[in-house]
C-alpha positions as CSV (number, residue, x, y, z in Angstrom):
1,X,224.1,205.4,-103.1
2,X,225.2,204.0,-100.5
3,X,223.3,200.7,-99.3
4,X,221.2,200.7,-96.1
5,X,220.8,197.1,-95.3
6,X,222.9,194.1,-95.6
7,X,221.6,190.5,-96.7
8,X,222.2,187.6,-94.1
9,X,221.8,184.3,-93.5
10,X,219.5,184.6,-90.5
11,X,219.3,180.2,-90.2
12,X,220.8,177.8,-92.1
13,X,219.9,174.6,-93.9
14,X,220.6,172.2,-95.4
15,X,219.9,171.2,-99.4
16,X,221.0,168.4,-101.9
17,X,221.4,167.4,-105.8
18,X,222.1,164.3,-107.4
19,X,224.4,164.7,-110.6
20,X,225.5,161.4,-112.7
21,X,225.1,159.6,-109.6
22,X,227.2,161.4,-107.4
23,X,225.8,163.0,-104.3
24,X,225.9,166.6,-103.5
25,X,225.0,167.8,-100.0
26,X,224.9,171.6,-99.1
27,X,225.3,172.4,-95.4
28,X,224.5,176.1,-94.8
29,X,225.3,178.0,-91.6
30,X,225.8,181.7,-90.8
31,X,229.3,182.6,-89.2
32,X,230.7,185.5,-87.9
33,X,234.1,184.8,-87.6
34,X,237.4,182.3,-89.4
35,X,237.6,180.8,-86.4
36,X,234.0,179.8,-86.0
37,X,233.7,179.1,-89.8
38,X,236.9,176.7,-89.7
39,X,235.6,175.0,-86.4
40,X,232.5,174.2,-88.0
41,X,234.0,172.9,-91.5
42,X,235.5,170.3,-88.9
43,X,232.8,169.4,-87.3
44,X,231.1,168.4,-90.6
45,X,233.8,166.8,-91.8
46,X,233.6,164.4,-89.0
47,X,230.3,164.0,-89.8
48,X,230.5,163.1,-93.4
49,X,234.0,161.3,-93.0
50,X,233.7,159.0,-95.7
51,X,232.9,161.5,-98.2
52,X,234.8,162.3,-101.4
53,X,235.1,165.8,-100.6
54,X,234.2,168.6,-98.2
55,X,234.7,171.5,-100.0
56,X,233.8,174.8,-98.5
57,X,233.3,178.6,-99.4
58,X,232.4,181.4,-96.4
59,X,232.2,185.1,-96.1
60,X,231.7,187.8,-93.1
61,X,232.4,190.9,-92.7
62,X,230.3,193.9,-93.1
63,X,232.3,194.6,-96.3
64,X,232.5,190.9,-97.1
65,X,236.3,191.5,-96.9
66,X,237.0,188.3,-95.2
67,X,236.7,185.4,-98.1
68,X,238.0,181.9,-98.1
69,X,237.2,178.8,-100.5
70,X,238.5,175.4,-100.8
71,X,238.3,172.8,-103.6
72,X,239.3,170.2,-101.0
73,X,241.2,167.7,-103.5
74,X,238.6,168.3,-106.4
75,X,239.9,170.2,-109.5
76,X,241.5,173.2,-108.9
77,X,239.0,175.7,-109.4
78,X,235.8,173.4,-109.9
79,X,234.2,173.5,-106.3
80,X,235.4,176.6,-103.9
81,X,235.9,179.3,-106.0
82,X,232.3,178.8,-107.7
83,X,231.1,178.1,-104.3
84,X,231.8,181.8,-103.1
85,X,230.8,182.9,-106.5
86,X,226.9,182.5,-105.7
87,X,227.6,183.7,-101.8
88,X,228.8,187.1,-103.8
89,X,226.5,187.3,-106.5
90,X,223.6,187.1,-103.7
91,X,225.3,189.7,-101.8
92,X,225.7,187.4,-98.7
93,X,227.4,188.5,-95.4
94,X,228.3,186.3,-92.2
95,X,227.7,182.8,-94.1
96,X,229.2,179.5,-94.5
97,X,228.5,176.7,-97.2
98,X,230.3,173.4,-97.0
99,X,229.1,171.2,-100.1
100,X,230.0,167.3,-99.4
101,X,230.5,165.3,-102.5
102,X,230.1,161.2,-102.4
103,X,231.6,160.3,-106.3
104,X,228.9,158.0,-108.2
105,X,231.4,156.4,-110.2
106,X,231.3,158.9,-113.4
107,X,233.5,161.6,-114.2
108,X,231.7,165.2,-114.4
109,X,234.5,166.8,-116.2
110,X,235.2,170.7,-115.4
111,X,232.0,172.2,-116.1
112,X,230.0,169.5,-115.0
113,X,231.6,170.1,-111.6
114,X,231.0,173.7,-111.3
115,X,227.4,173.2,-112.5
116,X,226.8,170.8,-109.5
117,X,228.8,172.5,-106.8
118,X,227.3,176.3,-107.5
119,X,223.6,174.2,-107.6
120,X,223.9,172.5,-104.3
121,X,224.5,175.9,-103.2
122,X,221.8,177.0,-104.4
123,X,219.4,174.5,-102.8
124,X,221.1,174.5,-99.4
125,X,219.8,178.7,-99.4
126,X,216.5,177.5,-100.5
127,X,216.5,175.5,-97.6
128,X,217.8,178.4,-95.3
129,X,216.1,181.9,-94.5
130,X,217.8,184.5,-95.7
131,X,216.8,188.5,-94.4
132,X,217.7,192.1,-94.6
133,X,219.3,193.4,-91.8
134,X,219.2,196.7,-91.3
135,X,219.5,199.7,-89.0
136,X,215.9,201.7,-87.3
137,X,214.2,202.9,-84.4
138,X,211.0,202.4,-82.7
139,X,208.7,204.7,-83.0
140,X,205.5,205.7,-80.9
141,X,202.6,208.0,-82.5
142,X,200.3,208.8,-80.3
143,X,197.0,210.5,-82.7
144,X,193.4,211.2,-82.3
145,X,191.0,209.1,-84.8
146,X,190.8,211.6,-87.6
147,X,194.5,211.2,-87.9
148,X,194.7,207.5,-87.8
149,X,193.9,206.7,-91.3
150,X,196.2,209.1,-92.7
151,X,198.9,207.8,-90.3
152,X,197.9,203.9,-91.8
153,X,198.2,205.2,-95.0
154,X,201.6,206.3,-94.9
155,X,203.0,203.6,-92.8
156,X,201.3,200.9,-95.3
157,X,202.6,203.7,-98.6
158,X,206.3,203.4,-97.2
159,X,206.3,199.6,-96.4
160,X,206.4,200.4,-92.9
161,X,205.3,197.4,-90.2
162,X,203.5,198.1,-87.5
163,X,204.2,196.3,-84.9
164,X,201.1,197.0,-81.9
165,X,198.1,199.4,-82.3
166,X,196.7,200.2,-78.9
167,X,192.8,201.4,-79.3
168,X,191.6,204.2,-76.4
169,X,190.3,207.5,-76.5
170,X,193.4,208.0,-78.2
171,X,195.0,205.7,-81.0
172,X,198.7,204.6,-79.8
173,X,200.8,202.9,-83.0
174,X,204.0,201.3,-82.4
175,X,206.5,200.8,-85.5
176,X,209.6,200.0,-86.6
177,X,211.1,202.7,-89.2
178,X,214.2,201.9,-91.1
179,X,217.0,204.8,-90.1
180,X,217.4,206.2,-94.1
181,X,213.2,206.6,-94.0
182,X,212.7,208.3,-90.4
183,X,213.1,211.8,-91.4
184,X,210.1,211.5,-94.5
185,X,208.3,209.9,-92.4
186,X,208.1,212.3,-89.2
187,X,207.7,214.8,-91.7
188,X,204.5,213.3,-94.0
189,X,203.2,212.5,-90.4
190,X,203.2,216.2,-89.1
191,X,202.1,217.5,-91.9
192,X,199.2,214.9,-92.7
193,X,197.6,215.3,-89.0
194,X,198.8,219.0,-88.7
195,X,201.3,218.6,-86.3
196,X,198.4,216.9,-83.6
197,X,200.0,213.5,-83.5
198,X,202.7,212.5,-80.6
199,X,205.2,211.3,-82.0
200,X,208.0,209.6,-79.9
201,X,211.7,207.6,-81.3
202,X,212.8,205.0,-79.3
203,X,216.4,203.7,-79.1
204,X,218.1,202.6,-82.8
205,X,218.8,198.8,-83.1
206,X,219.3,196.1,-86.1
207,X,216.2,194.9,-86.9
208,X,214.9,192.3,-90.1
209,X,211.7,191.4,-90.9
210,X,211.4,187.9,-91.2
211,X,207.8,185.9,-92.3
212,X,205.7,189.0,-91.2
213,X,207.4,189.8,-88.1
214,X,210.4,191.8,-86.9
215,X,213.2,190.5,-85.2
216,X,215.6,192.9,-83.1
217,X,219.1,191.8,-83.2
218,X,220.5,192.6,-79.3
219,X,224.2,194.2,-79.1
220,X,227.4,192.2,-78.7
């Protein structure tokens, strides 16, 4: 079955770790493009200049398709590559980690290095948000108050925020219905109110929910 959202990095962060006394920092931004990636891996670079190592690992696409990594002078195969690793396994799209390294004077051997590298990772997306973006419409439902608890009930049944209630002689909900759940929906809707409720689907956009509230991506 086909997946209806995709997970991405909707701000970054930043996160460290401390390994044998060397010093790990995880700088976490979401990218859409090389170009933007690679201009960014720069800029931090600069920043940390007298570093060990800047070693990065990013990902966009919808289909993740574009992936680049580098070990940036450490061990081939010790930083990057395990770097993207935990990008894929948390089935990230559109996001950049750049993990600068400043050597404490003892050797980590192979797996010590791919320990420390895939953890700062892992802290600098503790210190990001992450979200599910996916595709849905607004919909109005316009209902008399017999039908407004049935109406809750579903909405709150299929996870379903809703984003305004206007209180009158009639009951006006607002909410935002992910695309693969719309047609259940209308359906448990008509049938639970007997077809009485208005119901009305706005235009579809990307939409996440993020701490409680949904954010509406605009077009490009």
């Amino acid at each position: 079955m086909e997946r209806s959202y995709v997970k991405i990095l909707y701000q970054g962060g930043t996160g460290e770790l401390v390994e044998k006394k060397s010093r790990f920092i995880a700088t976490v931004k979401p990218i859409e493009t090389e170009e933007e990636a690679l201009d960014y891996i720069a800029a931090v670079k600069k920043q940390y200049w007298d570093a060990s190592h800047n070693c990065y690992a990013f990902v966009a696409g919808e289909q993740q398709q574009l992936q680049r990594c580098s070990d940036d002078g450490e061990p081939a195969g010790t930083a990057g590559r395990p770097m993207l690793e935990v990008l894929l396994r948390e089935e990230l799209h559109n996001v950049l980690v750049i993990v600068t390294r400043y050597f404490g004077g003892t050797l980590l051997g192979t797996g010590g290095l791919v320990r420390a590298y895939q953890g700062a990772v892992r802290e600098g997306l503790r210190g990001s948000v992450i979200a599910r973006k996916e595709r849905g419409c607004i919909l109005t439902v316009q209902t008399d108050y017999n039908g407004l608890g049935k109406i809750q009930y579903l909405l709150a049944k299929e996870n379903i925020h809703t984003m305004d209630s206007v209180y009158g002689e009639q009951v006006e909900l607002t909410a935002m219905v992910p695309t693969a759940q719309y047609e259940g929906l209308i359906s448990g809707i008509t049938e639970a109110t007997g077809g009485r409720a208005v119901l009305e689907r706005g235009e579809e956009v990307e939409f996440a929910k993020i701490s409680g509230e949904i954010i509406i991506f605009q077009k490009k």
